[in-house]
C-alpha positions as CSV (number, residue, x, y, z in Angstrom):
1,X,18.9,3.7,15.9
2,X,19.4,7.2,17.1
3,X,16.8,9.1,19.4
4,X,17.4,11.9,16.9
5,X,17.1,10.3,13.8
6,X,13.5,11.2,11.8
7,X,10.5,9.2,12.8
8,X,10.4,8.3,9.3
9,X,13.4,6.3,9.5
10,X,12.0,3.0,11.5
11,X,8.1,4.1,11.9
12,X,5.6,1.0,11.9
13,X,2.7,2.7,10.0
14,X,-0.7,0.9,10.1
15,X,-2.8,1.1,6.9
16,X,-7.1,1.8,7.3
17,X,-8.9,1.2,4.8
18,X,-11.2,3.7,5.6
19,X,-14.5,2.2,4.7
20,X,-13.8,-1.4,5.9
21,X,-11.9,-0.4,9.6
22,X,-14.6,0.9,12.2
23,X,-18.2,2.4,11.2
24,X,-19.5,4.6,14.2
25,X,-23.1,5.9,12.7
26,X,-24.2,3.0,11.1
27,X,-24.3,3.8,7.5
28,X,-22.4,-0.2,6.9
29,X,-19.5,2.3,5.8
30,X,-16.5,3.6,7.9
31,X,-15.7,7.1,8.8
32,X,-13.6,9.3,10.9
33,X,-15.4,8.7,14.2
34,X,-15.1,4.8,14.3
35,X,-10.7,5.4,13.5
36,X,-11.0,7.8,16.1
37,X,-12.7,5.2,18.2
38,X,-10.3,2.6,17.8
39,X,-7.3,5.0,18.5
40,X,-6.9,3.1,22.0
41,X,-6.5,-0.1,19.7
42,X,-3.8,1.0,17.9
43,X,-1.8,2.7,20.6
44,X,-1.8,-0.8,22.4
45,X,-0.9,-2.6,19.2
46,X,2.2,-0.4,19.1
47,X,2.6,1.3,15.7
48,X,3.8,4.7,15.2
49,X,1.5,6.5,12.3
50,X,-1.6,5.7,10.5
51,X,-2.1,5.8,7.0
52,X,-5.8,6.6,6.0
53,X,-7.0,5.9,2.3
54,X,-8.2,8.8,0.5
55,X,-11.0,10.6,3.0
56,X,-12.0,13.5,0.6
57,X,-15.6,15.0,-1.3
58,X,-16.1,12.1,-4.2
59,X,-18.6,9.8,-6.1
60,X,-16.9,7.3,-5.1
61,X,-16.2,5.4,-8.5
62,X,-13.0,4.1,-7.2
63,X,-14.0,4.4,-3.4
64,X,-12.0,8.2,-2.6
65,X,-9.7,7.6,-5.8
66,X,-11.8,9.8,-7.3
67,X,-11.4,13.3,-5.7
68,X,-13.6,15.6,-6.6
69,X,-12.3,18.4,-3.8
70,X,-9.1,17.6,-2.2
71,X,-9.9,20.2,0.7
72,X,-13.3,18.8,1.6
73,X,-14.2,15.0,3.3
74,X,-16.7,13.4,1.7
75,X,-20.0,13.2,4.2
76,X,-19.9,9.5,4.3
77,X,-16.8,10.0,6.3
78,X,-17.5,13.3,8.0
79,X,-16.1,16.6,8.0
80,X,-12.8,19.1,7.9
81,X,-13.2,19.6,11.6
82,X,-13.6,15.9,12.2
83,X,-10.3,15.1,10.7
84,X,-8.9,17.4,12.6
85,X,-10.1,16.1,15.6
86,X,-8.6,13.2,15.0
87,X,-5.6,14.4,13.6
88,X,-4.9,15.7,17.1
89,X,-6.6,13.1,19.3
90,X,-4.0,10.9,17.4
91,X,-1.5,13.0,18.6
92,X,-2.3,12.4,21.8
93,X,-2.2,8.7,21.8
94,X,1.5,9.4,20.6
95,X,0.7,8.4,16.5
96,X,1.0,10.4,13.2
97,X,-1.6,10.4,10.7
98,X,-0.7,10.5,7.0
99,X,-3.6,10.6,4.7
100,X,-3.4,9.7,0.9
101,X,-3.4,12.3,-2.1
102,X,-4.3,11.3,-5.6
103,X,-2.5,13.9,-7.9
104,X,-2.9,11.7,-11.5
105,X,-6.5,12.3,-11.9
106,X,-9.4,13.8,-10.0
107,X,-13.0,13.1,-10.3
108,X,-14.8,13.9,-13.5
109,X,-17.1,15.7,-10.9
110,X,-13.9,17.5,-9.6
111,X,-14.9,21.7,-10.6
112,X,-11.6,22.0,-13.0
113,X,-13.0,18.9,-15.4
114,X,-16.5,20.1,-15.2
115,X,-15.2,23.2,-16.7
116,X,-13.7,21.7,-19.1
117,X,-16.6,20.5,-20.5
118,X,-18.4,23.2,-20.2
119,X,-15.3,25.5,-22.4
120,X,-14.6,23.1,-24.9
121,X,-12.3,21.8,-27.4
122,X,-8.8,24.4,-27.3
123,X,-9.9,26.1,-24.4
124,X,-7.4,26.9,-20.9
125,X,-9.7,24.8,-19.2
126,X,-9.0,21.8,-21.2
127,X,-5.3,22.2,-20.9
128,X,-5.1,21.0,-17.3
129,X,-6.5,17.8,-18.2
130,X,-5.4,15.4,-21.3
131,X,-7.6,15.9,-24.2
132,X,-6.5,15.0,-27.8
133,X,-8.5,14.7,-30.9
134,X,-9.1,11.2,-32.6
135,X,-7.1,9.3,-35.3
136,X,-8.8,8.4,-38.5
137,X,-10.6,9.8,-41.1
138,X,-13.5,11.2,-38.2
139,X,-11.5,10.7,-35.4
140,X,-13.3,7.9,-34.1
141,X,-10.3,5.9,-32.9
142,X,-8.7,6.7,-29.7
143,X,-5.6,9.2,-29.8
144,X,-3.2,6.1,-28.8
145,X,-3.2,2.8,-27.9
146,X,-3.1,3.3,-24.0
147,X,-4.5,0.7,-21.9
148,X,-6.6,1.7,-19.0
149,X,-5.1,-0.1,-15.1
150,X,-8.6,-1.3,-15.2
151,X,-9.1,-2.7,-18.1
152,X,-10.2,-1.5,-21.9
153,X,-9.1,1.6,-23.3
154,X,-7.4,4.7,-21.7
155,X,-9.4,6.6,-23.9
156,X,-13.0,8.2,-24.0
157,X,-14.3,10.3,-26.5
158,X,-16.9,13.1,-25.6
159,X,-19.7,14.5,-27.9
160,X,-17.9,17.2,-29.3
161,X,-15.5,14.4,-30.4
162,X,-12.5,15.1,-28.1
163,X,-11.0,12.5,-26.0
164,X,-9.6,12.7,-22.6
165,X,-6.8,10.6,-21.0
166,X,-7.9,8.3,-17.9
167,X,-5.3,5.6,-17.1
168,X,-8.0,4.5,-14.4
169,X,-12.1,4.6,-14.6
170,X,-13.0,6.8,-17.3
171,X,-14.3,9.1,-13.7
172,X,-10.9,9.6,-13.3
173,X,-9.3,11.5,-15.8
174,X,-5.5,12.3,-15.9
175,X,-4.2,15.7,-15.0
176,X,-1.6,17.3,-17.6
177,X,1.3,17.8,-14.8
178,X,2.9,20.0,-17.4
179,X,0.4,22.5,-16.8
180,X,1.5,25.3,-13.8
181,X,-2.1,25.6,-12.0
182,X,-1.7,22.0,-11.8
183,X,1.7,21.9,-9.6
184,X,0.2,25.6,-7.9
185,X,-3.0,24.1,-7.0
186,X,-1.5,20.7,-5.5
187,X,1.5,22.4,-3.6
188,X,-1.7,24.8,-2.3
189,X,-3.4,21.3,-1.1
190,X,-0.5,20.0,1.2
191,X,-0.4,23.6,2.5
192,X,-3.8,23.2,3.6
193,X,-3.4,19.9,5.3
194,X,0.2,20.3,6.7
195,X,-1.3,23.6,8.6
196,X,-3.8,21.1,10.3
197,X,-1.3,18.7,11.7
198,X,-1.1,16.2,9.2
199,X,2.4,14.8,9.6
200,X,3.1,13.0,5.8
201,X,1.4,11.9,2.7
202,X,0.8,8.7,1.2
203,X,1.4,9.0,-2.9
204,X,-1.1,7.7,-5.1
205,X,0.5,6.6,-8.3
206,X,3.5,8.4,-7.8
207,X,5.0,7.7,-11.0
208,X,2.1,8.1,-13.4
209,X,1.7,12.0,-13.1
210,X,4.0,12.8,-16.0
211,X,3.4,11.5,-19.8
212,X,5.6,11.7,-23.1
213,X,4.6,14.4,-24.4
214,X,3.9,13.2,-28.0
215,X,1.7,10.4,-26.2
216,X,3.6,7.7,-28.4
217,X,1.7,4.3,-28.5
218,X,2.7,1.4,-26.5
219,X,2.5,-1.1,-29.0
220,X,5.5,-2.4,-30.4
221,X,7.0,-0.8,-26.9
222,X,6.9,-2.2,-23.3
223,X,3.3,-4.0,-22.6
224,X,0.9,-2.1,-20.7
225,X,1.2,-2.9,-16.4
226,X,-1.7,-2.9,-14.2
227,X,-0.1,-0.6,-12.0
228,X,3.3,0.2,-13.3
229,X,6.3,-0.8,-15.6
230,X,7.6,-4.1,-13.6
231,X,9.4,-6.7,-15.7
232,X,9.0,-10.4,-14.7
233,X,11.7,-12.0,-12.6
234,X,11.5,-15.5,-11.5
235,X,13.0,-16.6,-8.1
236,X,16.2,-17.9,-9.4
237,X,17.2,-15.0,-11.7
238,X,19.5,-12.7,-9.0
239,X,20.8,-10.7,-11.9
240,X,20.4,-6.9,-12.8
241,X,17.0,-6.0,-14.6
242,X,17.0,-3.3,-17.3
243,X,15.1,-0.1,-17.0
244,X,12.3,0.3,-20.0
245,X,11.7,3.8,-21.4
246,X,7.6,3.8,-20.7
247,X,5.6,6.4,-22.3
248,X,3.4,7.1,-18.9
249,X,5.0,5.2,-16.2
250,X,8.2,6.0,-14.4
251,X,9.4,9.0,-16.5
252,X,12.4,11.5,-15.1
253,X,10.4,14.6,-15.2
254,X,8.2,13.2,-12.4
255,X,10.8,13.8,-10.1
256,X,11.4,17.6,-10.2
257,X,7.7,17.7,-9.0
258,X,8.8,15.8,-5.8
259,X,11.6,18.5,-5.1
260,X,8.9,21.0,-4.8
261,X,6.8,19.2,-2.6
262,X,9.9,18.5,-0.7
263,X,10.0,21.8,-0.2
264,X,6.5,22.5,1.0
265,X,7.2,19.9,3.6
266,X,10.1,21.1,5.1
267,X,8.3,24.8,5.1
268,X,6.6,22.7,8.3
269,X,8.1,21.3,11.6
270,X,7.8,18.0,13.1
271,X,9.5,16.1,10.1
272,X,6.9,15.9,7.3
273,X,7.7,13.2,5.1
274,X,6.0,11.4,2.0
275,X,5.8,7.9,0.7
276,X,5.5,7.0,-2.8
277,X,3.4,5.0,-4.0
278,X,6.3,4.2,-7.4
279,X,6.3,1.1,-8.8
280,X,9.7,0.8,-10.8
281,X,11.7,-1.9,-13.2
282,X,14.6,-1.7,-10.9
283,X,15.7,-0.8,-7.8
284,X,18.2,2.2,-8.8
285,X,14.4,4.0,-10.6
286,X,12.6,3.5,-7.2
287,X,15.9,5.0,-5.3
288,X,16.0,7.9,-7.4
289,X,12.3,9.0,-5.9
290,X,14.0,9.0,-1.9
291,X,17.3,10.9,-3.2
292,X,17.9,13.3,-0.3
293,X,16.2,16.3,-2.0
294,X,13.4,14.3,-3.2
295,X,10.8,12.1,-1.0
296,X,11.2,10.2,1.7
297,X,10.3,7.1,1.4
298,X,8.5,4.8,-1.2
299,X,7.0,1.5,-0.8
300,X,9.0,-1.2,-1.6
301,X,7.0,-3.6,-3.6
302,X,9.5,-6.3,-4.9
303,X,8.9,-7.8,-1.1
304,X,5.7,-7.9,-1.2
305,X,5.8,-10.0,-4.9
306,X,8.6,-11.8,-3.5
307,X,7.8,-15.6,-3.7
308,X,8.1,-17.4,-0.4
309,X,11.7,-18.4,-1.4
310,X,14.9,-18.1,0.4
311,X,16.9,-17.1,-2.8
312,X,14.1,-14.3,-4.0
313,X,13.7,-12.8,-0.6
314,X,17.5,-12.4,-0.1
315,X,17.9,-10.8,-3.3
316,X,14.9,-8.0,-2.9
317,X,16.3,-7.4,0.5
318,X,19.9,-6.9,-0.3
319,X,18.5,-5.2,-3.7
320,X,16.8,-2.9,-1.4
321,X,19.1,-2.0,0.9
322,X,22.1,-1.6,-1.5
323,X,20.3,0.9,-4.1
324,X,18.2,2.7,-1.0
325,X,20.9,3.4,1.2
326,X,23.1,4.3,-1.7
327,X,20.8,8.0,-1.5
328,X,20.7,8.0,2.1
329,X,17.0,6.3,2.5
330,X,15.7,3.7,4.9
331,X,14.1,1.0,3.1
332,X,10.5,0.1,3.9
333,X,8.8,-3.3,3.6
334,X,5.1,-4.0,3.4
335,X,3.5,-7.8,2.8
336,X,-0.4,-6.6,1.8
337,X,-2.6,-3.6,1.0
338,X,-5.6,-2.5,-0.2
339,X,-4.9,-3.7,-3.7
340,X,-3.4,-6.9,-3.5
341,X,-4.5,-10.3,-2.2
342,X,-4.1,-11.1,1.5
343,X,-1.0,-12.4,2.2
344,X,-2.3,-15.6,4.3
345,X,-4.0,-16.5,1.0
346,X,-1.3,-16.0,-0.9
347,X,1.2,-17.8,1.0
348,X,-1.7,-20.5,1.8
349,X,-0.7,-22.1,-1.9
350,X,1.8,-24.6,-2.2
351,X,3.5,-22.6,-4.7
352,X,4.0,-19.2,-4.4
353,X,5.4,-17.6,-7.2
354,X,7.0,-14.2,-7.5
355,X,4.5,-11.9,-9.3
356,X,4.9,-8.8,-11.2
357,X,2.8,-5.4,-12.2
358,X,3.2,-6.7,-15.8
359,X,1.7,-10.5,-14.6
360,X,-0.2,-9.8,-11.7
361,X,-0.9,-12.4,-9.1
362,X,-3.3,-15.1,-9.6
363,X,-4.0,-18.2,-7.6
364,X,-3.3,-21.0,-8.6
365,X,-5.6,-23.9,-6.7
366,X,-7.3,-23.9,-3.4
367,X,-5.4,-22.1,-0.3
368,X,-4.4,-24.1,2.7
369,X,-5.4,-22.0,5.5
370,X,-2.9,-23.7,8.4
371,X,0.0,-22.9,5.5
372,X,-1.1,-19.7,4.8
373,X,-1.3,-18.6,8.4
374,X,2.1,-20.3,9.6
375,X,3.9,-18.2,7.0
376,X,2.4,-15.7,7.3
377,X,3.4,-15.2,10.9
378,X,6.8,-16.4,10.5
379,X,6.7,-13.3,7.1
380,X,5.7,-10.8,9.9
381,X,8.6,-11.5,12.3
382,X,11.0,-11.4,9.1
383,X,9.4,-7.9,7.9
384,X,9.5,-6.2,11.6
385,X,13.3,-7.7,11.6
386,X,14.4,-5.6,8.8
387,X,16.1,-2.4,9.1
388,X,14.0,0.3,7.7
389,X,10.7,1.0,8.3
390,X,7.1,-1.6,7.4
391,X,3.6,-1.3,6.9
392,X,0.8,-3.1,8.2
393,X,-2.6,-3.5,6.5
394,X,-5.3,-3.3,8.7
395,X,-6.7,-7.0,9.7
396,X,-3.5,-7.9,9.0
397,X,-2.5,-8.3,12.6
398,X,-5.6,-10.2,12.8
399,X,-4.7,-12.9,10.0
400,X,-7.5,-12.3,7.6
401,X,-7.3,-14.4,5.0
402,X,-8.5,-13.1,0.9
403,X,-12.8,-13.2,1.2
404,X,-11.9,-15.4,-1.8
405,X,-15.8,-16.3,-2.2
406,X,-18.0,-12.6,-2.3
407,X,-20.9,-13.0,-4.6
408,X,-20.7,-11.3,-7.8
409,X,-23.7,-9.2,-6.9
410,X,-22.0,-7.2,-4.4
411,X,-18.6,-7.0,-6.3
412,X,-17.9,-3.0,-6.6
413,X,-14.0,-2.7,-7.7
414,X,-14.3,-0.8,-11.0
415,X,-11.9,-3.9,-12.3
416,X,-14.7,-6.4,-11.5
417,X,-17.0,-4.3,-14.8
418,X,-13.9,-3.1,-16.7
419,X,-12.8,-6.3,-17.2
420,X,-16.2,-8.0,-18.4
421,X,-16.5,-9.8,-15.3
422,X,-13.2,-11.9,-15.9
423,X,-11.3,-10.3,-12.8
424,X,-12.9,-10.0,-9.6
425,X,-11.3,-7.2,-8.4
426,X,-9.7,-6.3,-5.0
427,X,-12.8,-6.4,-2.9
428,X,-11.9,-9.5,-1.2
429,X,-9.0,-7.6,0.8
430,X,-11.5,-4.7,1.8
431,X,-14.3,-6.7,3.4
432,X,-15.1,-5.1,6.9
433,X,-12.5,-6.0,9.9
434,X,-14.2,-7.8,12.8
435,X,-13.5,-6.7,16.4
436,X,-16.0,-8.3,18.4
437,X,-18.7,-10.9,18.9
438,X,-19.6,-14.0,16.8
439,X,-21.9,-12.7,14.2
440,X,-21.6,-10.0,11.5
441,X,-20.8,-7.1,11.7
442,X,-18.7,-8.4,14.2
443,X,-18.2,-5.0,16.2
444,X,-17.6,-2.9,13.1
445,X,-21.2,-1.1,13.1
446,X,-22.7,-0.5,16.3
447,X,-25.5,-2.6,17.3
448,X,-28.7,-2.6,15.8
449,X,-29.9,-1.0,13.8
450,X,-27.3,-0.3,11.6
451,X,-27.1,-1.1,7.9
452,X,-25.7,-4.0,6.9
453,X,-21.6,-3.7,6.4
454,X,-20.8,-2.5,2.7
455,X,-19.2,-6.0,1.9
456,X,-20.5,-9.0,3.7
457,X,-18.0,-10.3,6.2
458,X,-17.5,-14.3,6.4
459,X,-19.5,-16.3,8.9
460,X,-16.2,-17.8,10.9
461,X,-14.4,-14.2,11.6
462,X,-16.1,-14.5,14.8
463,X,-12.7,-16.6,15.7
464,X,-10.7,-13.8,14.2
465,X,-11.8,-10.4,16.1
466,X,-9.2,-8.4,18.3
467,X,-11.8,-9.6,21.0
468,X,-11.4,-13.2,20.3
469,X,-7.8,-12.6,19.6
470,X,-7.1,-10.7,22.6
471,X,-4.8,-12.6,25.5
472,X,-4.9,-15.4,23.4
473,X,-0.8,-15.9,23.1
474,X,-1.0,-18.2,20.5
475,X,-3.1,-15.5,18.3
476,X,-1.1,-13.6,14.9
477,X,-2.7,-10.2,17.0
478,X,-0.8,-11.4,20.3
479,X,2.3,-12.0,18.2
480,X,2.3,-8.2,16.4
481,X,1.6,-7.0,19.7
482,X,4.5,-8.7,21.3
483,X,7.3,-8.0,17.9
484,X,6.3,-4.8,17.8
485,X,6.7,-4.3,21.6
486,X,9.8,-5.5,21.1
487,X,11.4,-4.0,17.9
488,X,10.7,-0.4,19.5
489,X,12.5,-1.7,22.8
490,X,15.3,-3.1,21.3
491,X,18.1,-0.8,20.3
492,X,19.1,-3.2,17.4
493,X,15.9,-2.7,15.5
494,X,14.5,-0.1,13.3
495,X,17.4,1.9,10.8
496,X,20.4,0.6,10.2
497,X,22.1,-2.5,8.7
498,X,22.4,-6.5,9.1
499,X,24.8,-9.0,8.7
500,X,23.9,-12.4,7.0
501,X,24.7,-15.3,8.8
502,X,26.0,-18.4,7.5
503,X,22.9,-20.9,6.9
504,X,21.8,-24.1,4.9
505,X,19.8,-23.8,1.6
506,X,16.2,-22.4,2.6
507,X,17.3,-20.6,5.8
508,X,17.6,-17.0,6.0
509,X,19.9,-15.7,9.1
510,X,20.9,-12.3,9.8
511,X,21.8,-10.4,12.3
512,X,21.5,-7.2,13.5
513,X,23.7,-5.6,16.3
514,X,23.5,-5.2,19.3
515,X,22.7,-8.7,20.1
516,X,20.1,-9.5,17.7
517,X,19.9,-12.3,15.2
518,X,16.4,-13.1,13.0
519,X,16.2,-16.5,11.2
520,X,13.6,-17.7,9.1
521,X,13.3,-21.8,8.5
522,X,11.5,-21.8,4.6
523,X,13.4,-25.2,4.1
524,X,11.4,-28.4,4.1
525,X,13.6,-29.6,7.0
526,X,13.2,-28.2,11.0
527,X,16.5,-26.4,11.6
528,X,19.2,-25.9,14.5
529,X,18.8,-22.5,16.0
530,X,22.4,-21.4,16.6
531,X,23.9,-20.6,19.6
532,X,22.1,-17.7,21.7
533,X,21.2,-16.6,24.8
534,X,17.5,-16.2,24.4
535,X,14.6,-16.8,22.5
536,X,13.1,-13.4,21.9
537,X,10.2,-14.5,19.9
538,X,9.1,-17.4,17.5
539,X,6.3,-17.2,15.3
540,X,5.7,-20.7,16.2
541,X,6.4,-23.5,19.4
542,X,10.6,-24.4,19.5
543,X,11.4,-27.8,20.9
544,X,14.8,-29.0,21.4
545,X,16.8,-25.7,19.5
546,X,14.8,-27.0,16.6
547,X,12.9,-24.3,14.1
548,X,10.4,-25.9,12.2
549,X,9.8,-25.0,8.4
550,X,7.6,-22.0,7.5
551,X,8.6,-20.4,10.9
552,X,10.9,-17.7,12.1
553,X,12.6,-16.9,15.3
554,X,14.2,-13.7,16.8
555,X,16.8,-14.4,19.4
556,X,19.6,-12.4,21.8
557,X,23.4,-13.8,21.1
């Protein structure tokens, strides 16, 4: 890739969780001071920016989803001049810092809703949020038939007998992006954090902020998603998908917001960029959010609900490629986050099916740990592969597994109550990352005494810490430190294109030039590396030329 191409192109960008990386006070919960802690950590590991999940004031419904000041940090994380201490330690270490913004909703403790209360039914106030009178004779029904992402109705009705619009926790209601303070007040909020050196934003539901205006029901229309308008695709079906009109997700309008903010970014130096969090029903709607006056990048999630299948993977990578570099954008792949199960759990099934926004994933049967962890390694070398730019979940590196087994008294997703107690949520991704020592909190909290970790960590991650981890060259940390080392070395890696390679049924073979070729054995049967001149890196031992199945190699030709 070119030396003068934008960061944003090829960046690695590593993913904390804020509250599960690294607590420095104590509190069980993490904060600024233990990322800025571990800044060493992640400088050595070799990624180029951090993304930080939402830092700001809140009451923490939905853990920082619910902002209830988007230029204050919440005290259980520390303060303005904390983040900007890090903002510019990170510098230092050579790695950008990209924080997320949540622009559907705020808090119902945010000052504008509070107001709104307070005015009442057809006042200003109430027009930057969604409110609507009921249907019915009293209007005691809810204004549509909106689901809520977490379950039960999108609805709640107040005691004057409005309702507002929360497509989250009903402590998150919706913002009516049709109103002008509403885009003033948000381009006014990357202003204040683009002047203190943050170098990009991370989207939060970047296709929900705009709704039809006649708020049309869903029902006989497309069924509501748990996070966006998705249509099923099974591995074997390679064929074009059809874009569904939605009423809330996905709609055009949502994209001259973007052009704005585009423009408050480039007002700034240093290549600002954004990345959308857009789920779309086909790969031309998630291209049209990274035209080239638009964002920058968007997170490609048909990889990570890709089943661990040659034909499916093939097809969301050349899907991706085709439609993203048909605007001019650099794809980006990702294989967990915050919201979704652990990849090494997923994979760790003996089927892994593809999985959609409208069918989310659900296990089926116990995991196999050994399984999970062989693909997920020989995953990791195919994602860094790539051309574009990927995303690694914190603990990732590490090979945490799903915390499959949390008891249900210390359960706090929203889902987990929403749901009746049917879905467990996505706790069991969050739990607390270990970094040292053989009994919780596993270097996470300082030593005693500290509070306990705000999710309990599992009693064998002792064997999983970046201490236990570290030297070990047989470790999933040792082999992220060593592929990233090399995919920034390399001149083949990063932007740009590949070249598939001739291969049997469940073999994927590319390569990339100069001198690069990645195959990835998901075949039942070890496979015949072809001719090269050196293994780079394997995700797993090669005897004889041979590749077993569920691992990948990287190799100079």
């Amino acid at each position: 890739m070119s030396s003068t191409a934008p960061w944003w192109r090829s960046a690695v960008i590593y993913q904390v969780y804020i509250r599960s990386f690294a607590d420095a006070n104590g509190d069980g919960v993490g904060d600024i001071a233990g990322i800025r802690s571990r800044l060493p950590y992640l400088k050595s590991l070799g990624v180029d920016a951090v993304w930080i999940n939402p830092w700001y004031k809140s009451p923490m419904a939905d853990h920082g989803y619910d902002v209830a000041d988007y230029r204050a940090i919440d005290p259980v994380f520390g303060t303005v001049a904390e983040a900007e201490q890090l903002i510019a330690e990170a510098h230092r270490h050579g790695i950008r810092v990209i924080p997320d913004i949540v622009p559907n909703h705020t808090s119902d403790q945010h000052a504008w809703f509070q107001a709104a209360l307070a005015a009442g039914p057809g006042s200003a106030e109430r027009e930057r949020y969604v409110f609507r009178p009921g249907r019915g004779p009293d209007g005691a029904e809810p204004p549509n038939d909106w689901v809520s992402c977490f379950g039960g109705p999108a609805w709640t009705r107040l005691p004057d007998g409005e309702w507002y619009l929360h497509l989250f926790a009903p402590q998150q209601p919706d913002l009516n992006w049709q109103h002008p303070d509403v885009r003033a007040e948000f381009e006014s909020i990357l202003r204040f954090w683009f002047s203190r050196g943050v170098d990009g934003f991370r989207i939060d539901v970047a296709h929900g902020l705009v709704k039809h205006p006649e708020l049309p029901d869903l029902s006989p229309g497309p069924e509501p998603a748990v996070l966006g308008p998705l249509v099923s695709r099974d591995s074997a079906d390679t064929g074009p998908r059809q874009h569904v009109d939605h009423p809330h997700w996905d709609r055009d309008e949502v994209h001259d917001i973007y052009r704005a903010w585009r423009r408050v970014a480039d007002e700034f130096p240093g290549n600002r960029s954004f990345v959308a969090e857009a789920w779309a029903d086909t790969p031309e709607r998630l291209a049209a959010y990274v035209r080239e006056d638009g964002l920058h990048t968007a997170f490609n999630f048909d990889f990570l609900m890709s089943s661990w299948n040659p034909k499916d993977l093939r097809a969301v990578i050349d899907d991706s490629l085709a439609m993203l570099g048909a605007v001019g954008a650099p794809a980006t792949w990702v294989l967990s986050n915050h919201d979704v199960m652990r990849h090494p759990s997923r994979y760790g099934r003996r089927t892994v099916k593809r999985w959609t926004a409208n069918e989310p994933y659900r296990p089926e049967g116990p995991a196999d740990p050994a399984l999970g962890t062989r693909r997920a390694r020989a995953a990791a070398l195919l994602m860094l592969a790539l051309p574009g730019g990927a995303y690694i979940y914190q603990g990732e590196e590490l090979g945490l597994p799903e915390v499959e087994d949390l008891p249900e008294d210390v359960l706090q997703d929203p889902v987990w109550e929403r749901s009746g107690h049917t879905d467990r949520g996505r706790d069991g991704c969050r739990v607390p990352i270990p970094w040292s020592g053989t009994t919780a909190p596993y270097g996470f909290s300082p030593e005693a005494p500290s509070a306990a970790p705000w999710l309990p960590q599992p009693a064998t991650w002792g064997r999983l810490s970046v201490q236990a981890q570290t030297g070990d060259e047989t470790s999933m940390l040792e082999l992220y430190r060593s592929a990233l080392r090399r995919r920034r070395a390399h001149p083949a890696l990063g932007d740009g294109t590949l070249t598939w390679l001739g291969a049997p049924e469940g073999v994927l073979a590319f390569r990339r030039d100069p001198g690069f070729v990645c195959v990835v054995n998901l075949s039942a049967e070890a496979y015949q590396l072809p001719t090269h001149t050196s293994l780079l890196l394997s995700s797993g031992p090669v005897e004889d030329g041979l590749l077993a199945p569920d691992h990948a190699a990287w190799l100079t030709v």
